[in-house]
mmCIF file as gemmi writes it, N, C-alpha and C atoms, coordinates in Angstrom:
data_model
loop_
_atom_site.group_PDB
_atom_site.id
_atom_site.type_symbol
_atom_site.label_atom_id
_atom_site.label_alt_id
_atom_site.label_comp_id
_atom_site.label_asym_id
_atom_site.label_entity_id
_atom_site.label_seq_id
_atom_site.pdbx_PDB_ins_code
_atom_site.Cartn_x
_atom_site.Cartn_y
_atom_site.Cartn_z
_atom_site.occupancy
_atom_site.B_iso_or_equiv
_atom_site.pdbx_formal_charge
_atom_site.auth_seq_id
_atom_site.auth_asym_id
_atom_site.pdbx_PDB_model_num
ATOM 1 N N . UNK Axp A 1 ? -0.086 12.444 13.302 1 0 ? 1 A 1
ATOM 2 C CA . UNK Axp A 1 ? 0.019 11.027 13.561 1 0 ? 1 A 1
ATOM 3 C C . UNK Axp A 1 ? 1.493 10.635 13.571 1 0 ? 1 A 1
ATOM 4 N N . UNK Axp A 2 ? 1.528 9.888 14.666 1 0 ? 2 A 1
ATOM 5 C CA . UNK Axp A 2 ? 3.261 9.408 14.292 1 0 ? 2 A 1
ATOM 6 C C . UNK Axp A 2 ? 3.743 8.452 13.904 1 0 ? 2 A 1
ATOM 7 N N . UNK Axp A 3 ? 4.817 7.992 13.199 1 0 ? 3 A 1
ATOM 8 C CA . UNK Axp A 3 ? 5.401 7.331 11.908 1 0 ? 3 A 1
ATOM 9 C C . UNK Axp A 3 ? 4.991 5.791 13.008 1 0 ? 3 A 1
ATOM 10 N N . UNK Axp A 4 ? 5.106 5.411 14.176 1 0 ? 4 A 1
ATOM 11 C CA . UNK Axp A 4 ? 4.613 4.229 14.574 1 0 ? 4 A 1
ATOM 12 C C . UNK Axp A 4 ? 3.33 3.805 14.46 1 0 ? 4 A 1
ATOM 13 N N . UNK Axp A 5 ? 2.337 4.935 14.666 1 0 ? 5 A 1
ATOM 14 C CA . UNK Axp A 5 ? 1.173 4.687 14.204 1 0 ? 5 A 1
ATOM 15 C C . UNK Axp A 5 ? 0.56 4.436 12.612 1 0 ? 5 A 1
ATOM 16 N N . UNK Axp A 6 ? 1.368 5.182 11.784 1 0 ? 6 A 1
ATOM 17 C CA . UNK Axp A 6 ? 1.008 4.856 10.662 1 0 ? 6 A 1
ATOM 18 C C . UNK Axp A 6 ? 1.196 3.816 10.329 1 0 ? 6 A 1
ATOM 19 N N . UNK Axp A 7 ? 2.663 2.842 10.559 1 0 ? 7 A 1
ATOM 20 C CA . UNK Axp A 7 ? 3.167 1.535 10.416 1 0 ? 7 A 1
ATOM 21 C C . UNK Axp A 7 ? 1.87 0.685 10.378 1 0 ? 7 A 1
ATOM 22 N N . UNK Axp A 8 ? 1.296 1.106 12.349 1 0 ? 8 A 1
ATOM 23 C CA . UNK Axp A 8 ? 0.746 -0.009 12.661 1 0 ? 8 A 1
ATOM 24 C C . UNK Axp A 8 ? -1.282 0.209 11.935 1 0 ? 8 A 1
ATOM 25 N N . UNK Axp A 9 ? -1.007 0.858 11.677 1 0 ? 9 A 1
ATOM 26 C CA . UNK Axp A 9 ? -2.11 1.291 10.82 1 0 ? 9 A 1
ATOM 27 C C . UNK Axp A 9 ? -2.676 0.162 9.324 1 0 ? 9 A 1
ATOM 28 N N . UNK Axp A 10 ? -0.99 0.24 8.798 1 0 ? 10 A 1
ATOM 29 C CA . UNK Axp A 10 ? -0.646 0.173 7.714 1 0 ? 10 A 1
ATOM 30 C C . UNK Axp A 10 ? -0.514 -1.849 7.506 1 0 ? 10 A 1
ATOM 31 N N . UNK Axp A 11 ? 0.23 -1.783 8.845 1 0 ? 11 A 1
ATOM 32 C CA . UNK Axp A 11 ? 0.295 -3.301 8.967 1 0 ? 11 A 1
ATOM 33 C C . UNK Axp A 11 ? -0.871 -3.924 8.987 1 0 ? 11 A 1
ATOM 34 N N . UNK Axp A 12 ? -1.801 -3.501 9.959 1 0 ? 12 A 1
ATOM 35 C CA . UNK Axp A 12 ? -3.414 -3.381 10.347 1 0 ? 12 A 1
ATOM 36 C C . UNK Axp A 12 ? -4.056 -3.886 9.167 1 0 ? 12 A 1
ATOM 37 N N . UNK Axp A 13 ? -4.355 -2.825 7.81 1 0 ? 13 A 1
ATOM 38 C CA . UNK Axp A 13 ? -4.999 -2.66 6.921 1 0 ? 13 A 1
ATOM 39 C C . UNK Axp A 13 ? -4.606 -3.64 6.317 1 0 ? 13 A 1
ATOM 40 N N . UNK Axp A 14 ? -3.171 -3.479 5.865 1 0 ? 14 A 1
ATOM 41 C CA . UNK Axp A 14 ? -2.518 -5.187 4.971 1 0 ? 14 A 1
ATOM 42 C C . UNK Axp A 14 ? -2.664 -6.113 5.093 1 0 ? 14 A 1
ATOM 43 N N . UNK Axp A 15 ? -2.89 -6.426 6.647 1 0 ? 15 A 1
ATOM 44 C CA . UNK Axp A 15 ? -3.12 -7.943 7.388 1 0 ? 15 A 1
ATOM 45 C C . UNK Axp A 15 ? -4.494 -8.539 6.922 1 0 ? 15 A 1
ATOM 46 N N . UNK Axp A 16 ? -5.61 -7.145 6.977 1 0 ? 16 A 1
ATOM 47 C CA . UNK Axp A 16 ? -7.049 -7.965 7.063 1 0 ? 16 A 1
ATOM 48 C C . UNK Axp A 16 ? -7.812 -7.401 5.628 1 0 ? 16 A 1
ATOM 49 N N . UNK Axp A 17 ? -7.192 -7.613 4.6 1 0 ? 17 A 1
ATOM 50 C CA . UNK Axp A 17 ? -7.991 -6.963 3.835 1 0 ? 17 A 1
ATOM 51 C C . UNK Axp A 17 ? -9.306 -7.795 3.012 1 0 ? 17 A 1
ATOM 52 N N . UNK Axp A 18 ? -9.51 -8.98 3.64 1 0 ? 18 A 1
ATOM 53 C CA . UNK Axp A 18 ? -10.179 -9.748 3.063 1 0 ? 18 A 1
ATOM 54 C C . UNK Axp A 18 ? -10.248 -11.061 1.899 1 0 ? 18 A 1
ATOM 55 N N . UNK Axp A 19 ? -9.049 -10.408 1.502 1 0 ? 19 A 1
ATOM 56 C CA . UNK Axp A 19 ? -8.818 -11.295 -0.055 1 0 ? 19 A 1
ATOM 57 C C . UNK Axp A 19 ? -7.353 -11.979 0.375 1 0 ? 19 A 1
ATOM 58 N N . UNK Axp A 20 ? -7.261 -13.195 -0.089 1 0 ? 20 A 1
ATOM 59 C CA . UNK Axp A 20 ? -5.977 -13.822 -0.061 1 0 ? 20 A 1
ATOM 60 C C . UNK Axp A 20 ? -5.055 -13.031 -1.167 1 0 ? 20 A 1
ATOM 61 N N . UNK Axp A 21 ? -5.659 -12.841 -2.549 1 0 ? 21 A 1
ATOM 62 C CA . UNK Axp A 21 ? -4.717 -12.647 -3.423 1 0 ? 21 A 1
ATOM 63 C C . UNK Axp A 21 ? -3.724 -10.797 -2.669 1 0 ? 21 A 1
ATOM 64 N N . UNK Axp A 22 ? -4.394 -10.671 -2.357 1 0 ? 22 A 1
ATOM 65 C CA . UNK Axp A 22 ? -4.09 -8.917 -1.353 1 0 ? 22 A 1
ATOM 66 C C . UNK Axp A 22 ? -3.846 -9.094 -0.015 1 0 ? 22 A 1
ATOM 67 N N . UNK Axp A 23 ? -3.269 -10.055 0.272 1 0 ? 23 A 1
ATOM 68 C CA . UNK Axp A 23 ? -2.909 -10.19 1.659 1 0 ? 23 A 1
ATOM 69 C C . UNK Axp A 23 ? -1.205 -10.326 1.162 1 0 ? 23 A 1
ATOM 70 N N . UNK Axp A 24 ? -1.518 -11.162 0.544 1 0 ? 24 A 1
ATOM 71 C CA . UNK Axp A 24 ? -0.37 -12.143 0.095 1 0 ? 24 A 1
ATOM 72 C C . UNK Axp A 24 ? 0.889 -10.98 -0.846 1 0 ? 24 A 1
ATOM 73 N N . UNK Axp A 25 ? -0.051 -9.78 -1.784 1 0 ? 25 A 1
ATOM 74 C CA . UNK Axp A 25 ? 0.519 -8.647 -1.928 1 0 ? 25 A 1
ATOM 75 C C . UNK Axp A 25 ? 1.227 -7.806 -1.133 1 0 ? 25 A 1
ATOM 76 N N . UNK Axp A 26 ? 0.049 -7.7 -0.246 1 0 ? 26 A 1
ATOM 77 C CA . UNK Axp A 26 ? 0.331 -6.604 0.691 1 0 ? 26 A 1
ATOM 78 C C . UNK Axp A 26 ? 1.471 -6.884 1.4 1 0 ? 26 A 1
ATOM 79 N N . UNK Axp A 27 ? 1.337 -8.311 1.981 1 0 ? 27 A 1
ATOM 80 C CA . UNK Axp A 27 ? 2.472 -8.61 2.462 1 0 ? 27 A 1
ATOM 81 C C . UNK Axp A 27 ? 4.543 -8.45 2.004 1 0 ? 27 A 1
ATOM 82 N N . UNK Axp A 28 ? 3.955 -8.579 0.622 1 0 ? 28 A 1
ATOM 83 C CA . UNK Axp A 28 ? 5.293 -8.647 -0.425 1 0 ? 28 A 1
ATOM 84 C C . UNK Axp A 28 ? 5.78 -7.13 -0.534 1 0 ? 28 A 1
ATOM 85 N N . UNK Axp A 29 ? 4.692 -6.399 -0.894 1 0 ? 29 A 1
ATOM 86 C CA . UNK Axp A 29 ? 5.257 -4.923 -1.152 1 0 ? 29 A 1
ATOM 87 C C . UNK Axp A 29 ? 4.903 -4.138 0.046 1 0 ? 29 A 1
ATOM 88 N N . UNK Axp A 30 ? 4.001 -3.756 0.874 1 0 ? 30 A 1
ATOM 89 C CA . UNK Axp A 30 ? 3.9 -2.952 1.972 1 0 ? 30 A 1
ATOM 90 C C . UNK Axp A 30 ? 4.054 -3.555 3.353 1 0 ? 30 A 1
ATOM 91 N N . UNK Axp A 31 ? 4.186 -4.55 3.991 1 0 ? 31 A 1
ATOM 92 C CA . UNK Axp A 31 ? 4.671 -5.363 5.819 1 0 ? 31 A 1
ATOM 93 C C . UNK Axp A 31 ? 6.37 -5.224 5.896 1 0 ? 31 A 1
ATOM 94 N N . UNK Axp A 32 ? 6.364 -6.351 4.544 1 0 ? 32 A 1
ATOM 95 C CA . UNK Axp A 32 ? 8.16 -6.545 4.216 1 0 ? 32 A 1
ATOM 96 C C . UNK Axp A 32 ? 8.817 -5.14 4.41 1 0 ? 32 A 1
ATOM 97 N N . UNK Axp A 33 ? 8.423 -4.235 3.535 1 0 ? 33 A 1
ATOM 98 C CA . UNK Axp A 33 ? 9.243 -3.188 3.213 1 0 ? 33 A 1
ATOM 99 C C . UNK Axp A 33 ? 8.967 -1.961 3.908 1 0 ? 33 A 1
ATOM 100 N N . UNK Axp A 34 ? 8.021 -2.05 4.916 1 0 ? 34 A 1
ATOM 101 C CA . UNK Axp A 34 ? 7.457 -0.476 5.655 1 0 ? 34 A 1
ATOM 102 C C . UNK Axp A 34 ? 8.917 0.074 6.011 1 0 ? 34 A 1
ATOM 103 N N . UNK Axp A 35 ? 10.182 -0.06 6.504 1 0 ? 35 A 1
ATOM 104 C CA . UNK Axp A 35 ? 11.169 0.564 6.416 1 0 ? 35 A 1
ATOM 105 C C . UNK Axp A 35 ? 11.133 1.435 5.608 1 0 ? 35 A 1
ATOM 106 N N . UNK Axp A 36 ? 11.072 0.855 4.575 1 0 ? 36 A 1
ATOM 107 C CA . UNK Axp A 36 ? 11.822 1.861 3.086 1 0 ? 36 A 1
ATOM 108 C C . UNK Axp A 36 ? 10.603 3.375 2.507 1 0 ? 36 A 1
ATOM 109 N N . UNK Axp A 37 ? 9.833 3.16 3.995 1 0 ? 37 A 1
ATOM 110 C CA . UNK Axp A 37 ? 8.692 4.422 3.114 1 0 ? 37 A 1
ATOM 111 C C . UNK Axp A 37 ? 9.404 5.347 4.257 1 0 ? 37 A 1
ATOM 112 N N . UNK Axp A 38 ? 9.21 6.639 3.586 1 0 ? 38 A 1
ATOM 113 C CA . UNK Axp A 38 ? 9.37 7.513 4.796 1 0 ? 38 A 1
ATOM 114 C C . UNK Axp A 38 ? 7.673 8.302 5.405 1 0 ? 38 A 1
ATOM 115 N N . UNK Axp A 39 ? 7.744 9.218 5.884 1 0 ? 39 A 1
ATOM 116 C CA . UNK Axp A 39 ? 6.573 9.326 6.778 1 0 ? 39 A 1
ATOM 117 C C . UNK Axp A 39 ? 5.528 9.705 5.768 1 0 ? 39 A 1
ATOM 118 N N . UNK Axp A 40 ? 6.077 10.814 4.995 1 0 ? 40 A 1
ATOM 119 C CA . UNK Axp A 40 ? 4.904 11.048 3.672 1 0 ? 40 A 1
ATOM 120 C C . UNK Axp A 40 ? 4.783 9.99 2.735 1 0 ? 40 A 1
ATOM 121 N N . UNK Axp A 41 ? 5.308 8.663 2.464 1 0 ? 41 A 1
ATOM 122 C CA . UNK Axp A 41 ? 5.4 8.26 1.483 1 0 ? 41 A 1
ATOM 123 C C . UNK Axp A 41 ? 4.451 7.239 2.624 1 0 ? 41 A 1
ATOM 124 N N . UNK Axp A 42 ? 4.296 6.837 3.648 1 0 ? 42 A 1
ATOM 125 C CA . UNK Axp A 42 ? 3.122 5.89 4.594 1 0 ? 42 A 1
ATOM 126 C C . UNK Axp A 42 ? 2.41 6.983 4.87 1 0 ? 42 A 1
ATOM 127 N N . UNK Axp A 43 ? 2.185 8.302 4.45 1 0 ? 43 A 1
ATOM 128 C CA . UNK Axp A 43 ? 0.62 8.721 5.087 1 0 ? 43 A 1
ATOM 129 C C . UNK Axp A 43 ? 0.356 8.846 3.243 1 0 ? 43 A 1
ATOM 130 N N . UNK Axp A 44 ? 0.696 8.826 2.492 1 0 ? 44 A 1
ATOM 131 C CA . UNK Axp A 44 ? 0.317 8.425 1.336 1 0 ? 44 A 1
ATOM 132 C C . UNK Axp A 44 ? -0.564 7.134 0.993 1 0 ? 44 A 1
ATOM 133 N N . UNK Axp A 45 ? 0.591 6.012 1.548 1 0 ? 45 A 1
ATOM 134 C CA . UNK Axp A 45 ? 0.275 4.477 1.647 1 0 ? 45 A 1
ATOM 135 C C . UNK Axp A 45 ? -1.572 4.397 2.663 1 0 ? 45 A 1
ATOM 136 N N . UNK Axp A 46 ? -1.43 4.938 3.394 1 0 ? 46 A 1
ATOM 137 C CA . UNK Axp A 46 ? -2.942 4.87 4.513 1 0 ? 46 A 1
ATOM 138 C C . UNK Axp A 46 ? -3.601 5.112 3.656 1 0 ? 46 A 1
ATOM 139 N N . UNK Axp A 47 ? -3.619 6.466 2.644 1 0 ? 47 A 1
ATOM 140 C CA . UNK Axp A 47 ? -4.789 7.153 1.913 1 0 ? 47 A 1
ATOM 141 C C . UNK Axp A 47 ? -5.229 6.544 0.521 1 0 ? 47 A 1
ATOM 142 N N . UNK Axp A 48 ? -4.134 5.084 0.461 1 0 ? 48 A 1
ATOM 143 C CA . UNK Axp A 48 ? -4.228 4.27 -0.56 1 0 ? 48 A 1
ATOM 144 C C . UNK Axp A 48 ? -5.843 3.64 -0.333 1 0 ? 48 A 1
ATOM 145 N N . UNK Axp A 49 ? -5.576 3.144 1.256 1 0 ? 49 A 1
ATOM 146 C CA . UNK Axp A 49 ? -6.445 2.197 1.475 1 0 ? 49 A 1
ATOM 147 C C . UNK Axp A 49 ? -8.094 2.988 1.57 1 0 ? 49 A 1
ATOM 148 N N . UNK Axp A 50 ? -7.91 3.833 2.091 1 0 ? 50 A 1
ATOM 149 C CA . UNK Axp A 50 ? -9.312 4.88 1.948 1 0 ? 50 A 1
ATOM 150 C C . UNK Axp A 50 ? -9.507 5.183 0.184 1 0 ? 50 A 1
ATOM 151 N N . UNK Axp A 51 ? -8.875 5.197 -0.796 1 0 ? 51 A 1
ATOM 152 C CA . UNK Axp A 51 ? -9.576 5.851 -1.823 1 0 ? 51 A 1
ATOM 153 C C . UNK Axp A 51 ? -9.491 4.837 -2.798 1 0 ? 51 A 1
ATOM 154 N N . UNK Axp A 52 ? -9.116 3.704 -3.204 1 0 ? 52 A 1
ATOM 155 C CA . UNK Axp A 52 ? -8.979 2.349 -3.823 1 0 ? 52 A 1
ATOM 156 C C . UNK Axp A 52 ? -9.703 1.647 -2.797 1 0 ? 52 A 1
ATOM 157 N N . UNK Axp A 53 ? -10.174 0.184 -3.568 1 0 ? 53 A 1
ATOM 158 C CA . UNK Axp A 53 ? -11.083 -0.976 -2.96 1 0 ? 53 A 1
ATOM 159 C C . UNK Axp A 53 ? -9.774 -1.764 -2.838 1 0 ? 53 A 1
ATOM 160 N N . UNK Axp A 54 ? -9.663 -2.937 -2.096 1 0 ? 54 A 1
ATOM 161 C CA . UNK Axp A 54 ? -8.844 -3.94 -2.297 1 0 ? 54 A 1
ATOM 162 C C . UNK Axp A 54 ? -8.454 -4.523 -3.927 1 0 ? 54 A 1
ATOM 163 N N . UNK Axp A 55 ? -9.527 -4.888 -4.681 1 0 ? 55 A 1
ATOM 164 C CA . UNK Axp A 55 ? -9.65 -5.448 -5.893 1 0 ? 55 A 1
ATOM 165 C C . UNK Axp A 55 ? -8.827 -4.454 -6.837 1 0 ? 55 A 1
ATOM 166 N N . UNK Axp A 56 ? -9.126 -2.747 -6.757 1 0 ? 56 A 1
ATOM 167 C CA . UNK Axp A 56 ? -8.577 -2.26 -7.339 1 0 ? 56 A 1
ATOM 168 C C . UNK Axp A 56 ? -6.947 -1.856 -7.221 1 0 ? 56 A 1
ATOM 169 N N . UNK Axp A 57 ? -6.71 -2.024 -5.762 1 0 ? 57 A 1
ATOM 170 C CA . UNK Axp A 57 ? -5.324 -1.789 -5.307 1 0 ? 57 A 1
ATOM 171 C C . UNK Axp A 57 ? -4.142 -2.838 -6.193 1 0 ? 57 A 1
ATOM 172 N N . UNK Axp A 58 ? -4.931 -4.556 -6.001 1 0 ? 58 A 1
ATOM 173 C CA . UNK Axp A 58 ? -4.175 -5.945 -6.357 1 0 ? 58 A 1
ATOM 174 C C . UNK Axp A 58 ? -4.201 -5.226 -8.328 1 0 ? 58 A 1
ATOM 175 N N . UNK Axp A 59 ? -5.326 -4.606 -8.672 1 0 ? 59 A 1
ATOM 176 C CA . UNK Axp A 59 ? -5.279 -4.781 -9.853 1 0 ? 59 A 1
ATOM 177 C C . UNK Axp A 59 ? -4.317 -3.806 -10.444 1 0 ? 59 A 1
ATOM 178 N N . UNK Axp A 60 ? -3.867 -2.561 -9.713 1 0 ? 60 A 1
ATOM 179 C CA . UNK Axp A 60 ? -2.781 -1.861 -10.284 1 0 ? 60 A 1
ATOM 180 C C . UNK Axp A 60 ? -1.65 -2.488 -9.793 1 0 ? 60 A 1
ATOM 181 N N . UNK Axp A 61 ? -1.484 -3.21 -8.296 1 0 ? 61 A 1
ATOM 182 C CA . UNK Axp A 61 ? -0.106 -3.982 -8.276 1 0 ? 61 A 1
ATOM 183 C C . UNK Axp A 61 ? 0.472 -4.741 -9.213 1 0 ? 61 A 1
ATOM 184 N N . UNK Axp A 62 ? -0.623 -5.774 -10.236 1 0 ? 62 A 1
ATOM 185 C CA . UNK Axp A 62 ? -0.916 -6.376 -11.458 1 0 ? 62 A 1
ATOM 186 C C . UNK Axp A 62 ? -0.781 -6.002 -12.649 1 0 ? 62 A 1
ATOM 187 N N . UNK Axp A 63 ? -0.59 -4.532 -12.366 1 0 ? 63 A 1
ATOM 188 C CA . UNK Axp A 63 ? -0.538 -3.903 -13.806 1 0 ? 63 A 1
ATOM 189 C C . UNK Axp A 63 ? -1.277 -3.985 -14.557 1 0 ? 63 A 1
ATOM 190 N N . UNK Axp A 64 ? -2.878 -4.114 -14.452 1 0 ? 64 A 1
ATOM 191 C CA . UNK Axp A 64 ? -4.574 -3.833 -15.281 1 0 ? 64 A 1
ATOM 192 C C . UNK Axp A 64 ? -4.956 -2.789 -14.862 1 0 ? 64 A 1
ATOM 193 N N . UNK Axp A 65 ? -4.473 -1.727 -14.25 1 0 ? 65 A 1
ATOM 194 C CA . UNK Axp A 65 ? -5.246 -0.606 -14.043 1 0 ? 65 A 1
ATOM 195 C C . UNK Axp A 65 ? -3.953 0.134 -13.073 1 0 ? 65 A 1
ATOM 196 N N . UNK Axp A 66 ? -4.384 1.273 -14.194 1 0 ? 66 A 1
ATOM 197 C CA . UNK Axp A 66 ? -3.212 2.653 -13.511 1 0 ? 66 A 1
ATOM 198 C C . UNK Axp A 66 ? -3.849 3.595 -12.436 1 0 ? 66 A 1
ATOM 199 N N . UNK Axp A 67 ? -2.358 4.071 -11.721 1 0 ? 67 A 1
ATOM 200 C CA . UNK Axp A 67 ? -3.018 4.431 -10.385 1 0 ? 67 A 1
ATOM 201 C C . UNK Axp A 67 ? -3.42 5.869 -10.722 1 0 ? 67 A 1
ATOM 202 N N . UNK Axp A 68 ? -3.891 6.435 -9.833 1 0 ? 68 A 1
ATOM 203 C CA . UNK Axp A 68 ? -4.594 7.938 -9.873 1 0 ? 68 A 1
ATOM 204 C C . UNK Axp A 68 ? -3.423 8.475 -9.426 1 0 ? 68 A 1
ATOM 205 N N . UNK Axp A 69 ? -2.939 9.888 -10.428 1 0 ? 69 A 1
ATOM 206 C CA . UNK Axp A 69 ? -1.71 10.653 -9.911 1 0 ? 69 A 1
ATOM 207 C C . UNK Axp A 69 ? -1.027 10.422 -9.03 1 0 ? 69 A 1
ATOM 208 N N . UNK Axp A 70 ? -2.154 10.921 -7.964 1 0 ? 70 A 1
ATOM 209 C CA . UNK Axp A 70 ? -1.706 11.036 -6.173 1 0 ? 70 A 1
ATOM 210 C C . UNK Axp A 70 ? -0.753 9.868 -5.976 1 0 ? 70 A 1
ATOM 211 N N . UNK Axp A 71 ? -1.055 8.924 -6.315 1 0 ? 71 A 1
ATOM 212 C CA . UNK Axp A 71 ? -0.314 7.813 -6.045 1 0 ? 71 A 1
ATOM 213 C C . UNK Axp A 71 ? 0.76 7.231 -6.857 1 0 ? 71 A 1
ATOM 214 N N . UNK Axp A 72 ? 1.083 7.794 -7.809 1 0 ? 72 A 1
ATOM 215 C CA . UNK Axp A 72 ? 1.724 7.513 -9.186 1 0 ? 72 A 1
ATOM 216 C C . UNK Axp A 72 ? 3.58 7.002 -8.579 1 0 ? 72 A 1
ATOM 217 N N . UNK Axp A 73 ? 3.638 8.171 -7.638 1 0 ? 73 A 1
ATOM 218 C CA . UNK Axp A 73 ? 5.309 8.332 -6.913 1 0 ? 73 A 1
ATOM 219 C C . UNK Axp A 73 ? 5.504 6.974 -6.229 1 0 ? 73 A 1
ATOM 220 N N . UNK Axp A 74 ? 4.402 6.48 -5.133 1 0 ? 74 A 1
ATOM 221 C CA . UNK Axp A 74 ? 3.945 5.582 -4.637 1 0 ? 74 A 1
ATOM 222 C C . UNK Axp A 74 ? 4.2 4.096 -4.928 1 0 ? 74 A 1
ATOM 223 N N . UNK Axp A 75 ? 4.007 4.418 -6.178 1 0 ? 75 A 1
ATOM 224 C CA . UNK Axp A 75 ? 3.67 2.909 -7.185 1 0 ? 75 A 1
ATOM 225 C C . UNK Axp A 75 ? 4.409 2.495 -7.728 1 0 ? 75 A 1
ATOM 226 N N . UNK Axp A 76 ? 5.571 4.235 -8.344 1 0 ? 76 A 1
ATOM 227 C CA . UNK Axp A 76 ? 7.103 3.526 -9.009 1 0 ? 76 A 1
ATOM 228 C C . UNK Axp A 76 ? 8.259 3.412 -7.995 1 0 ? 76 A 1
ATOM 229 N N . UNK Axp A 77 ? 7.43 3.842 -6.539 1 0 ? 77 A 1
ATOM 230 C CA . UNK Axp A 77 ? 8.643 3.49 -5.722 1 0 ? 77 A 1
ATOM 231 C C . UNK Axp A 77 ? 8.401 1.48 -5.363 1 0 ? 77 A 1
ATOM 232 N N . UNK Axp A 78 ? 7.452 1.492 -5.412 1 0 ? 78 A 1
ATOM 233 C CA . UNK Axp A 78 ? 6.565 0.269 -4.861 1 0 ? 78 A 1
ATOM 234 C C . UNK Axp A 78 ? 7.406 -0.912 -6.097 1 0 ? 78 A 1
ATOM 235 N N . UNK Axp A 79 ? 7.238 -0.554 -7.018 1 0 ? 79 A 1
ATOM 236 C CA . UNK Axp A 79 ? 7.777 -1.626 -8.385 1 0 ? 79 A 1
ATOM 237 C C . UNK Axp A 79 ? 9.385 -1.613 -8.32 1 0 ? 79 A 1
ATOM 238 N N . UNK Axp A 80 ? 10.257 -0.722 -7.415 1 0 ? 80 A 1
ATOM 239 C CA . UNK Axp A 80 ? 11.39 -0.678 -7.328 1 0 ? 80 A 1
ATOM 240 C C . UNK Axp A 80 ? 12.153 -1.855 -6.399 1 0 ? 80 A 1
ATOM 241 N N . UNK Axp A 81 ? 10.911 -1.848 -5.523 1 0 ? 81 A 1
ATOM 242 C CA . UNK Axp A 81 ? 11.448 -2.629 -4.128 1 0 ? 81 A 1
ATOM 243 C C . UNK Axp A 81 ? 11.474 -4.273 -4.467 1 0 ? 81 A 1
């Protein structure tokens, strides 16, 4: 897959996720900042959205629930930005 597609993948998923409170996230940490991922760090970000629910994604952005390994790199790059 190539790094434009993942973007628009990524933008895709962020845009419609159903919930205001996770739009409004998504928007802050993953639309704003898709620059700053590199290609593994957005085919990471895609596999967020397949293995977390929305509710659970906002709730580790929130800091009530820790992420699963895989995503651990993800999350302290994510709290940096």
């Amino acid at each position: 897959m190539t790094l434009n597609s993942l973007k628009k993948i990524i933008k895709f998923r962020s845009i419609y996720s159903g919930r205001k409170e996770t739009d409004i996230l998504y928007k802050k940490y993953f639309i704003k900042n898709l620059e700053e991922f590199n290609e593994k760090e957005l085919d990471i970000l895609k596999s967020l959205f397949d293995f977390y629910s929305d509710g659970e994604i906002y709730q580790i952005l929130t800091k009530k629930l820790k992420p699963n390994l895989k995503f651990k790199n993800l999350f302290a790059k994510i709290d940096k930005i």
